[in-house]
C-alpha positions in Angstrom: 0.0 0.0 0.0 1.2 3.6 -0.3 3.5 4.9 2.5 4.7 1.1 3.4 1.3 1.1 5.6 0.4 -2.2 6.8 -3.3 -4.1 5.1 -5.9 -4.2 7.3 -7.5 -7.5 6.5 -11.5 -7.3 5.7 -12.5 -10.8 5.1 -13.3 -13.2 7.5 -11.1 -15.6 6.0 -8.5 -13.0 5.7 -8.4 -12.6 9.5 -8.4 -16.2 9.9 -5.4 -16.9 7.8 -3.8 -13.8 9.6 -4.2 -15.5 13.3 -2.6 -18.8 12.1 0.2 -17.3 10.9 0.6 -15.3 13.7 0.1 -18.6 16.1 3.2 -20.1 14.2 5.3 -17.4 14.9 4.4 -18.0 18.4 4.9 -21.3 18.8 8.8 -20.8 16.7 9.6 -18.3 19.8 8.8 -20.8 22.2 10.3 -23.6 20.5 13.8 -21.7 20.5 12.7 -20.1 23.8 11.5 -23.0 26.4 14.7 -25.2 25.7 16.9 -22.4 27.1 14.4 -21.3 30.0 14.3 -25.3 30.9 18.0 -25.5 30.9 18.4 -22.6 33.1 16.1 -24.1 35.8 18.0 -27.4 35.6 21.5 -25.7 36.1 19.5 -23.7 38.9 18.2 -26.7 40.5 21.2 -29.0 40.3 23.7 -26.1 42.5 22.2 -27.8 45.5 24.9 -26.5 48.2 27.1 -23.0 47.6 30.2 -23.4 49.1 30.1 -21.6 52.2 31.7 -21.2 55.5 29.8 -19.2 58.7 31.3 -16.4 59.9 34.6 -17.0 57.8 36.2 -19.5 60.4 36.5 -23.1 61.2 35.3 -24.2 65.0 37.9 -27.2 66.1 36.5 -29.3 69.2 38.8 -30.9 70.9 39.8 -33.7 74.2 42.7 -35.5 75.0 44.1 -37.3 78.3 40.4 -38.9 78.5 42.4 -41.6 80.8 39.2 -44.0 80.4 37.2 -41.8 82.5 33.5 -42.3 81.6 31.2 -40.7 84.1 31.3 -38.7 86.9 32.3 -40.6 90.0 29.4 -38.9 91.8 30.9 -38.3 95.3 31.4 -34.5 94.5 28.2 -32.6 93.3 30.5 -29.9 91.5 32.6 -33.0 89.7 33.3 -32.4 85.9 33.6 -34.2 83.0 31.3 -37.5 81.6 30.9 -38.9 78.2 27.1 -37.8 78.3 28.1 -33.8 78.7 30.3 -34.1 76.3 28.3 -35.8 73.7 26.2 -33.1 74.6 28.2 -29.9 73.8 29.8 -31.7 70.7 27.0 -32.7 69.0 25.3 -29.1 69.8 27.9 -27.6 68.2 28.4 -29.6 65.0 24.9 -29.4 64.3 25.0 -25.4 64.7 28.1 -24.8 62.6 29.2 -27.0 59.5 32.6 -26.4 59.5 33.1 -27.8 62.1 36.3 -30.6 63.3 36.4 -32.4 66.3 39.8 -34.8 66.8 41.2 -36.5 70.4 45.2 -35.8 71.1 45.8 -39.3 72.6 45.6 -40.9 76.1 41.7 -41.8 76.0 42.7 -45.2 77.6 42.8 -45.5 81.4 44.4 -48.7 82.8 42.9 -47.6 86.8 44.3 -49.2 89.6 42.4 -51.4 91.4 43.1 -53.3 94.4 42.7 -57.2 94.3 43.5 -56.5 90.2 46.9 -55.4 90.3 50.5 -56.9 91.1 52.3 -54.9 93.3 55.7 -56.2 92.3 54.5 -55.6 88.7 52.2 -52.3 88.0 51.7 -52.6 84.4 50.3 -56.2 84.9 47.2 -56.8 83.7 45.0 -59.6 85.4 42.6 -61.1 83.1 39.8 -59.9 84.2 41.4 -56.7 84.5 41.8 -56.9 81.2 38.2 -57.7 80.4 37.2 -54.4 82.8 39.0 -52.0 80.5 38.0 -53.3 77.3 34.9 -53.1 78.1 35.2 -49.6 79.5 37.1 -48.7 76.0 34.4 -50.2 73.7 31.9 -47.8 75.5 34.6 -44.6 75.2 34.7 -45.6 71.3 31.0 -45.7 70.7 31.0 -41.7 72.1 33.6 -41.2 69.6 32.0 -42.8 66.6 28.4 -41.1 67.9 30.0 -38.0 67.5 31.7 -38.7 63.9 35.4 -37.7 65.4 37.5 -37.0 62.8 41.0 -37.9 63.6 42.5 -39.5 66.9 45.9 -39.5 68.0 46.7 -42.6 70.0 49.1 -41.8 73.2 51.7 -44.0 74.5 48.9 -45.0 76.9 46.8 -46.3 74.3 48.5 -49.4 73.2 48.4 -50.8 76.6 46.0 -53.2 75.5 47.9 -54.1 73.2 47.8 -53.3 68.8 45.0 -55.6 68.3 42.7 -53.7 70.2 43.4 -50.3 68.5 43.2 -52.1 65.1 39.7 -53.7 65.7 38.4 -50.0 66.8 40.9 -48.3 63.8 38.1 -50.2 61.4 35.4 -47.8 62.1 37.3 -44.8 64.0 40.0 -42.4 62.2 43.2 -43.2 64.0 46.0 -41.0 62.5 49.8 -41.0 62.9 52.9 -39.7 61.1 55.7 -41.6 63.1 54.6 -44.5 65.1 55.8 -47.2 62.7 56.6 -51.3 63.2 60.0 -51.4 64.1 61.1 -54.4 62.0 59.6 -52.9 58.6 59.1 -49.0 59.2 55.5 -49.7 57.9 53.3 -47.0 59.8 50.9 -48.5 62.2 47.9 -46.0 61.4 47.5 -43.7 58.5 49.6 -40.5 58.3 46.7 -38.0 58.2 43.1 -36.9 57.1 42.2 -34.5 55.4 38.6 -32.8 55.6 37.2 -30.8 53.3 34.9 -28.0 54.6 32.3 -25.8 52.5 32.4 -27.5 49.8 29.2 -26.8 47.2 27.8 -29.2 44.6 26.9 -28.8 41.0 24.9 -31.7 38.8 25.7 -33.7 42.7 29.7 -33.2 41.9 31.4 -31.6 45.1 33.2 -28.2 44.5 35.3 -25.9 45.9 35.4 -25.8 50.3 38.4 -25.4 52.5 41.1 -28.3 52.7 41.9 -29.0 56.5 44.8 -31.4 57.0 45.2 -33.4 60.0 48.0 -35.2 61.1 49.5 -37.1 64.4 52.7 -37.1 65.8 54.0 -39.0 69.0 57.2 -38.0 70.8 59.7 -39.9 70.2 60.7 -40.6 74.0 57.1 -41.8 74.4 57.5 -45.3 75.4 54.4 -47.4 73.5 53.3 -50.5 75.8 51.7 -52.9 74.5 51.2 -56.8 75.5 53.1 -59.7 74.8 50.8 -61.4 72.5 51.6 -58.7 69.7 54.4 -59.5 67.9 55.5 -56.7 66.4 57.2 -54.0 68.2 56.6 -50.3 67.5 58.0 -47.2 68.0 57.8 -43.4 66.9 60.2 -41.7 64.6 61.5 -38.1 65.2 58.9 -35.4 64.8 60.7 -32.6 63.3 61.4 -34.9 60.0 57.6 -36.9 60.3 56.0 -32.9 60.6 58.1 -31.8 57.4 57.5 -34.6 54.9 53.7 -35.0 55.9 53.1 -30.9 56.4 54.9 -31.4 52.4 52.7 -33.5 51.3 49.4 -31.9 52.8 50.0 -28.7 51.7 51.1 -30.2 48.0 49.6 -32.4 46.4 46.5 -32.5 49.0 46.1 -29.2 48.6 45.1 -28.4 52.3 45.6 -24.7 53.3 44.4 -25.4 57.0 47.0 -27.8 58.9 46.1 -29.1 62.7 48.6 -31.4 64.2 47.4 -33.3 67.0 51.2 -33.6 69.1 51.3 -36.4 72.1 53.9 -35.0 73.9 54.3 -31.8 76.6 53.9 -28.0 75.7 58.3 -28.1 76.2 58.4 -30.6 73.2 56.0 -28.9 70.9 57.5 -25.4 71.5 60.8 -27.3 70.2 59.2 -28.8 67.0 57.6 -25.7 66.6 60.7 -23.7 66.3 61.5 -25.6 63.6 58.5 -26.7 62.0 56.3 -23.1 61.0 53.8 -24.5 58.7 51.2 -25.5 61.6 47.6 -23.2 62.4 46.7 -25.1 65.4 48.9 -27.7 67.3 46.5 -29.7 70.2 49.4 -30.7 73.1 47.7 -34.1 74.3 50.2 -35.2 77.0 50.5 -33.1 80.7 48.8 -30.0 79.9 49.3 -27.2 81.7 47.8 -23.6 81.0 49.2 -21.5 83.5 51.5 -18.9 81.9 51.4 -19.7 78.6 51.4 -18.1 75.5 48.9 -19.6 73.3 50.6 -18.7 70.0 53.9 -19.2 68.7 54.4 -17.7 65.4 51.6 -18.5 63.4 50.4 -21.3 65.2 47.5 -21.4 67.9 48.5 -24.1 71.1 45.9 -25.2 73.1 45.5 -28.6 75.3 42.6 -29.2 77.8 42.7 -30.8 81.7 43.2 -34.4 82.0 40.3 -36.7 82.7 37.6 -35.4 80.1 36.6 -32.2 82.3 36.8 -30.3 79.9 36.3 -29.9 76.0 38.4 -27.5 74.2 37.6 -25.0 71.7 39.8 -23.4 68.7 38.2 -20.9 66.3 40.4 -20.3 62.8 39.9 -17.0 60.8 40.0 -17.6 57.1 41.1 -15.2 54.5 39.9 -14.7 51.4 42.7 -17.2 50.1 41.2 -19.7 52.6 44.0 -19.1 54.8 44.0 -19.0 58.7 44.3 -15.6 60.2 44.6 -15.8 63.3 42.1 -17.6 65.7 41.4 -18.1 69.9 41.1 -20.7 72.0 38.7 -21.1 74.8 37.5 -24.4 77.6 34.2 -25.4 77.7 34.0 -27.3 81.5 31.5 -29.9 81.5 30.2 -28.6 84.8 26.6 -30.4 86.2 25.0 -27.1 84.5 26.0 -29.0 81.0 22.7 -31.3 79.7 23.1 -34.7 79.1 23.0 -36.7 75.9 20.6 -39.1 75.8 22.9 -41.3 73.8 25.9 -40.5 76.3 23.3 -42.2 79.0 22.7 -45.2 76.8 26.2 -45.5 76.0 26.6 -45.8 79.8 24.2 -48.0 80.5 24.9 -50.5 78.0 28.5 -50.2 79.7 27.1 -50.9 83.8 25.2 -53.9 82.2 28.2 -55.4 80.4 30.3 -54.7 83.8 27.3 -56.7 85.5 26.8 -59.7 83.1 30.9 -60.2 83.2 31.1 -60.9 86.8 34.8 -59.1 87.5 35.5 -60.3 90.5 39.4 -59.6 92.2 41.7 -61.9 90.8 44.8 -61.2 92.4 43.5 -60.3 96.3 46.5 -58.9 98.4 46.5 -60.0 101.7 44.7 -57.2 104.2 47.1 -58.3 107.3 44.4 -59.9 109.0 40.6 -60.7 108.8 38.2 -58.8 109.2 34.9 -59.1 111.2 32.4 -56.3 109.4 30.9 -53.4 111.7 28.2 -55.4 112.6 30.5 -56.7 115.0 31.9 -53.5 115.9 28.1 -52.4 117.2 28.2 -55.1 119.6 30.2 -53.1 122.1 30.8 -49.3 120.4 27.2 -48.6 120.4 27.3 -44.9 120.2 30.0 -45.0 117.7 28.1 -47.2 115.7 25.0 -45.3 115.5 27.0 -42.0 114.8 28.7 -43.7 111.8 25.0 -44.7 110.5 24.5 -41.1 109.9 27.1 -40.7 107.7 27.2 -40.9 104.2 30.1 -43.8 104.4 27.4 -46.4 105.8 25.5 -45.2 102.8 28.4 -46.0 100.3 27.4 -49.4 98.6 23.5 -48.3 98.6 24.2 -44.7 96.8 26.1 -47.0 94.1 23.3 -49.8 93.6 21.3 -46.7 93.2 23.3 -45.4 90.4 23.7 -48.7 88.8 27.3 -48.9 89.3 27.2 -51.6 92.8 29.0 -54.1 90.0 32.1 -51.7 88.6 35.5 -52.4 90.8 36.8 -49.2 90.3 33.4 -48.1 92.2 33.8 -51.0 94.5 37.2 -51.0 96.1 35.9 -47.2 97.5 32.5 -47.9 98.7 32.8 -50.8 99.9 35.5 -52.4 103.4 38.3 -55.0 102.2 37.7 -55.1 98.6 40.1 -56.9 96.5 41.8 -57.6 99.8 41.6 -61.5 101.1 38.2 -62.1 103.0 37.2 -58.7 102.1 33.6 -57.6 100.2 33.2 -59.8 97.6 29.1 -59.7 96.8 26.5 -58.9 98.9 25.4 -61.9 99.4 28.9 -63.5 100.4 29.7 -60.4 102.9 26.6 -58.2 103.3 28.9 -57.0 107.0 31.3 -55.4 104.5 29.0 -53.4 102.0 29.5 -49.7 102.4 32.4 -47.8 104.2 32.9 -49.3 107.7 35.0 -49.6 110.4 37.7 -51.5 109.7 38.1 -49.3 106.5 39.9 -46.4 109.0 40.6 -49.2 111.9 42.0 -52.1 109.9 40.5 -56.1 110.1 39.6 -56.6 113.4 38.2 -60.1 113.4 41.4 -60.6 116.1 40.4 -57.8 118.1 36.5 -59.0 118.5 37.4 -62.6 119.3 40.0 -61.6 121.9 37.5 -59.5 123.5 34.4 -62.6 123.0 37.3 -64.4 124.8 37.6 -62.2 127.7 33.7 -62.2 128.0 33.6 -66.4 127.9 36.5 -66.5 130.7 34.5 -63.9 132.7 37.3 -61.7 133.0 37.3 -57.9 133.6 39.9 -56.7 131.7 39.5 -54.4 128.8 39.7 -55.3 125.3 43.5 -55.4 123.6 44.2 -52.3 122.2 45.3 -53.1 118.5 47.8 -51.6 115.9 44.7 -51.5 113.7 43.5 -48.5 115.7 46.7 -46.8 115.0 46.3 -46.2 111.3 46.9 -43.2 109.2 43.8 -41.6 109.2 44.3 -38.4 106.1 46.6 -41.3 104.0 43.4 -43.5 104.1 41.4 -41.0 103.4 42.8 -39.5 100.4 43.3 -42.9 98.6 39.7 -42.6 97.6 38.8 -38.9 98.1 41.6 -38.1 95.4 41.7 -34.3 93.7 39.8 -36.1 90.5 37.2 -37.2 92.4 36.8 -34.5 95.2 39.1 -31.7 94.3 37.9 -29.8 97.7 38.9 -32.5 100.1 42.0 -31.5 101.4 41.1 -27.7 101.3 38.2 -28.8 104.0 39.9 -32.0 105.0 39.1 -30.5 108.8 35.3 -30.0 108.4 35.3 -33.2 106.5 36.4 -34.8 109.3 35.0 -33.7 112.0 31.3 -34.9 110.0 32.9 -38.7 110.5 34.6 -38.4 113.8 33.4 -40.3 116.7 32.0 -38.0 119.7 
């Protein structure tokens, strides 16, 4: 038409015609368009995860020097520690944060003393039911670990006490790492050399991306000396540090490609400051052997130190800064005590009750009794003729000793037993309840010795109808604070000796 305008049809088949070929042009747009617009959404909906890390830092969590310590003995209200609390604070924290480690510097086995278990010509000897006691003490410590998805462990010169087999059954399903405990007849390590852990890591189509590289690695002091038992064969024993720390720092930060490195170092703070002043490339070294706080540095260098108290009261806490090349920058270190204000984990609980029941079904009973230097008569006895000191000791918690642990479950466990009970592990001492119900709880002869010759010399005196008074004993002549403190140690009533007086006037005899 003139001017270029465009025809206006007038027919309706002319508008018809004009529609279709307008629908085609549609449908050639969205045949180009929708493939792109569907592809977009895919790519969209297959980034699942963008690599990211909360509040630029990486939280480490941390124990070591557990010594087998499981629960709370329960004698001191204020006591700390227990593998429920610190299930609790653990698993709190990894499910707040995702970059988030948590690794064990070594020592987690406890071989206790216990009498009627031990040699005393031989202290590492371990009776066979000993034996028994422990692992079944270190199968329940494992099972916090592995509820708690540790990743890395550092075993301590402690830890091979029962023996290599046992670590290797457990190193199945638990990341035991180290860099320089090797066989000694073929150098092959014992453990791997490291882990590494990669955190903030995204995902595109479901491949994993990107994330932060932590490397983790183990090293044991050479002058550590690694016990184990006979039946293993193989001997082992730990290489120098300084050279184990380069060539495995080498390899992390090469061809791992970590730019984090933790090394978890069994051995005192003196020995790590002296592999640190040769060894740089370390962000946080964990000292797992005699820890000690006071007047310390935490840095040196670059590198954060931190170590926690012995016995599981406390769990430690390091937070790494990042920088923008995923470096660390810095960080602090803090103790969380697992105080009785901490919750407990209702797996922790189950944990330890699987563990009481095991202790109860094995029957441990003393298997290598020491003589007590006489018999003894129980304080049922003792009653017959010390009437008011009898009922005064009634009142104290001591006669209640055997019946607060059958309360708690824990009437079965020797390392309960040979404190709350008179003569256990000793010959003729508690044994069951049933076999000496005279000698359940904390009696007598536990601060006055056996007196079973004391009570028939004075039955004696009674029979003959004589007058005079019962023979004074050695047994009365005891050490009174030296008893005392073999059972209310600083782990298990750190206030004793600080109130030792008031303490004992509650028990004295008025």
């Amino acid at each position: 038409m003139p001017g270029g305008a465009a025809r206006i049809p007038i027919s309706p088949r002319e508008l018809s015609v004009s529609n279709c070929e307008n629908a085609h042009a549609m449908r050639r747009k969205l045949l180009f368009s929708v493939p792109a617009v569907a592809v977009l959404a895919v790519l969209a909906a297959a980034i699942t995860h963008r690599p990211e890390i909360p509040g630029g830092r990486i939280v480490v969590h941390f124990t070591a020097g557990l010594s087998g310590v499981l629960d709370p003995c329960g004698c001191d209200p204020s006591e700390r520690g227990g593998l429920a609390r610190r299930l609790s604070v653990i698993s709190d924290a990894r499910a707040a944060d995702a970059s988030h480690v948590f690794v064990d510097a070594g020592d987690f086995i406890g071989i206790p003393t216990i009498e009627g278990f031990d040699r005393k010509d031989n202290p590492g000897f371990l009776s066979p039911n000993k034996r028994r006691f422990c692992e079944i003490k270190m199968d329940a410590l494992m099972k916090g670990f592995g509820f708690l998805g540790i990743d890395a462990i550092c075993p301590g010169e402690a830890d091979f006490m029962l023996g290599q087999s046992f670590l290797r059954e457990w190193g199945r399903s638990l990341p035991f790492v180290s860099s320089n405990v090797v066989y000694a007849n073929s150098g092959n390590p014992v453990f791997r050399p490291y882990r590494v852990k990669v955190i903030g890591r995204g995902r595109f189509l479901g491949i994993p991306y990107g994330g932060v590289r932590v490397g983790i690695f183990a090293l044991t002091f050479e002058s550590a000396k690694l016990k184990h038992v006979k039946e293993d064969i193989n001997d082992i024993l730990s290489l120098p540090v300084i050279t184990a720390a380069v060539g495995t720092i080498r390899e992390l930060t090469g061809p791992e490609g970590c730019t984090v490195i933790i090394c978890l170092f069994h051995g005192t703070r003196g020995q790590a400051e002296m592999l640190l002043s040769q060894v740089k490339d370390i962000d946080l070294l964990i000292v797992g052997h005699e820890w000690q706080p006071e007047d310390q540095k935490p840095q040196m260098g670059r590198t954060l130190i931190a170590g926690v108290p012995a016995r599981g009261m406390a769990v430690g806490e390091a937070s790494l800064k990042l920088s923008p090349s995923k470096t660390t920058a810095g960080g602090t270190v803090r103790l969380i005590p697992l105080d009785p204000s901490q919750k407990e984990h209702e797996a922790g609980l189950a944990i330890l009750r699987e563990f009481r029941e095991k202790v109860r079904s094995a029957s441990l009973e003393p298997d290598e009794q020491a003589d007590a230097g006489g018999r003894f008569a129980g304080s049922g006895k003792c009653a017959r003729c010390h009437e008011e000191e009898s009922a005064q000791w009634s009142g104290t918690s001591h006669s209640r000793a055997y019946s607060a642990l059958a309360a708690r479950g824990q009437d079965a466990d020797p390392e309960c037993l040979q404190c709350h009970t008179t003569g256990y592990g000793l010959v003729g001492g508690f044994a069951k309840p049933s076999d000496s119900p005279l000698l359940a709880g904390v009696g007598c002869e536990v601060c006055h010795g056996p007196s079973a010759k004391h009570v028939e010399e004075k039955e004696k005196i009674e029979a003959e109808g004589r007058i005079k008074p019962p023979v004074r004993d050695a047994h009365r002549k005891r050490p009174l604070f030296k008893i005392c403190t073999s059972c209310h140690t600083p782990q298990r009533d750190r206030f004793f000796e600080r109130n030792s007086e008031l303490r004992f006037k509650r028990i004295k005899h008025r």
